[in-house]
C-alpha positions in Angstrom: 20.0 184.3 73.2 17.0 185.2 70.9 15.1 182.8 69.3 15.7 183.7 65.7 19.5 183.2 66.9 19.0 180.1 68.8 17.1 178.9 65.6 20.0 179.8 63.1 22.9 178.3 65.3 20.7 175.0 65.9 20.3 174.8 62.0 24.1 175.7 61.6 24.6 172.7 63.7 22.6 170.0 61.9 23.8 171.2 58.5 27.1 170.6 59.3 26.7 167.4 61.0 25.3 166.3 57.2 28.4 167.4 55.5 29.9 163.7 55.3 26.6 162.8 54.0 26.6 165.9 51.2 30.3 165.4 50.3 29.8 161.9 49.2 26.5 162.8 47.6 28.0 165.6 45.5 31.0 163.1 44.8 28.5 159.6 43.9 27.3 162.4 40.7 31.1 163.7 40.1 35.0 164.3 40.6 35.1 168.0 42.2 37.9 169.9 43.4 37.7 171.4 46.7 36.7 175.3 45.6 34.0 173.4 43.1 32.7 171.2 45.6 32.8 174.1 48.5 31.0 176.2 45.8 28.1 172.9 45.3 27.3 172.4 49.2 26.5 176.3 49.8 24.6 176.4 46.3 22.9 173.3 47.1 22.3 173.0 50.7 22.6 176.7 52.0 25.8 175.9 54.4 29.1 178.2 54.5 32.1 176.0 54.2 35.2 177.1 55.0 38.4 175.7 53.0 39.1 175.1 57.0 36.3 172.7 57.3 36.4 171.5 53.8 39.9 170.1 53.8 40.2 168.4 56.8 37.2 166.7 56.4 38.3 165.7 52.8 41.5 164.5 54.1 39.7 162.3 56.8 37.1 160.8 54.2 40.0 160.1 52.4 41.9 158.5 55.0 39.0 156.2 55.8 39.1 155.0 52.6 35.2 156.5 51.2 37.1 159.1 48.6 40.4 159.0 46.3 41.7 162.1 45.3 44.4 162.8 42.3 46.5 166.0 40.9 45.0 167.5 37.4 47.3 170.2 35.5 45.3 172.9 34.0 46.4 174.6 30.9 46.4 177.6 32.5 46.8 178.5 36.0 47.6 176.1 39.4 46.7 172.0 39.2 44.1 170.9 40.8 42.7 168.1 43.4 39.7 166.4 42.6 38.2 163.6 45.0 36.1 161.1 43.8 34.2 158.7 45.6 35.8 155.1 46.0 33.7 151.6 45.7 33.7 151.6 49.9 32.4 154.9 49.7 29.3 154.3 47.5 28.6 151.4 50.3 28.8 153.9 53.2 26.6 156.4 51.3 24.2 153.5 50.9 24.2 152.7 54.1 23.8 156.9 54.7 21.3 157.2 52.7 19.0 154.4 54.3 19.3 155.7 57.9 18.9 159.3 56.9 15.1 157.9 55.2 14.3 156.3 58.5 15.3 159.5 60.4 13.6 161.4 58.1 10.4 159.2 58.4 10.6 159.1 62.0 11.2 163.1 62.4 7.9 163.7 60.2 5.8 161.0 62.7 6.8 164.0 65.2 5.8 166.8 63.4 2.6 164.8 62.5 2.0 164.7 66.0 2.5 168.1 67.5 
């Protein structure tokens, strides 16, 4: 594998693992519906989410109780979804938030380094 590819699939990788962390992010700020918030997190943070990734992980955030999610009617067209983030949710992003700084911090003392 070439290094430009190994680079790109390596990034691929650690963006995705952050897609928890986005979702609740995008959902602390505002309801979305799934296209809308699909459309935010590759506009925001450059990563290609599939309505194959996007749902299940939806469903599963919801499941643990960190989202809520309701039906809207639209005057015209289909109804929608929009997920929200719940009270539990805000905690775990919290929580998120404060490990990703020390990561972050702890990533840069390496880079300082090299």
């Amino acid at each position: 594998m070439a290094e430009d590819e190994k680079i790109a699939k390596w990034e691929s990788q650690v963006r995705k693992g952050m897609l928890d962390f986005i979702i609740l992010m995008c959902l602390a700020k505002r309801e979305f519906y799934g296209y809308e918030l699909i459309k935010r997190i590759k506009d925001i943070a450059e990563i290609n989410v599939s309505e194959g990734t996007i749902y299940p992980l939806l469903n599963r955030l919801k499941k643990d109780g960190l989202i809520t999610s309701k039906w809207v009617e639209m005057e015209s067209g289909i109804p929608r979804k929009y997920y929200k983030i719940t009270v539990r949710g805000e905690k775990i992003l919290s929580g998120m938030k404060e490990a990703w700084e020390k990561f972050s911090l702890s990533i840069d003392q390496f880079m300082e380094e090299l």
